[in-house]
C-alpha positions, 0 to 999 in steps of 0.5 A: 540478458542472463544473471548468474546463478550463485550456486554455493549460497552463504549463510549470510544470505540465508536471510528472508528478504523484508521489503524497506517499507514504513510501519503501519497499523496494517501488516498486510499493506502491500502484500495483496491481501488486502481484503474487509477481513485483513484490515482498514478500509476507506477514504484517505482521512486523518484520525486526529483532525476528521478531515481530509482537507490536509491530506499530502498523499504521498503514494498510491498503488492502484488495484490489480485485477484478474483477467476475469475482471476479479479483484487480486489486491485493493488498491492502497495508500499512504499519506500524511496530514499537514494539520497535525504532521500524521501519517497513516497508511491503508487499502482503499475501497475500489471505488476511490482514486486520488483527485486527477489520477487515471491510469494512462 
């Protein structure tokens, strides 16, 4: 298959494309550079209750690696918390997975 090229671009086009994603205390989040230095890492839990025990996990995006076996992106998490209707989003560590998820 083969797209068609616009080759006289409109200025209303010039625009940079921003993914539609939601607002988070990390600006890196899903940007694939999701590292200790960039921003909060850990386990799916609500500030505000101290618990995971209300979690709806809403995504998850899995780590990516390189073919050397190296990491390229954290794997990364977005959730709300059902006590207190919370939403957070963040990397986690590599070691984490939601509860039952393999990749298959």
């Amino acid at each position: 298959m083969t797209t068609a090229r616009n080759i006289h671009p409109a200025a209303a086009h010039a625009r940079p494309h921003t993914p539609a994603r939601p607002a988070t205390r990390q600006s890196t989040l899903g940007t694939g550079r999701a590292t200790v230095d960039s921003g909060y890492i850990g386990k799916p839990t609500c500030d505000k209750c101290r618990t995971d025990e209300f979690i709806y996990l809403e995504s998850y995006i899995p780590p990516t690696y390189r073919s050397d076996g190296t990491v390229t992106a954290l794997g990364e998490v977005a959730y709300t918390c059902t006590g207190c209707e919370d939403f957070s989003a963040h990397s986690v560590p590599l070691t984490w997975t939601p509860p039952g998820w393999y990749l298959g």
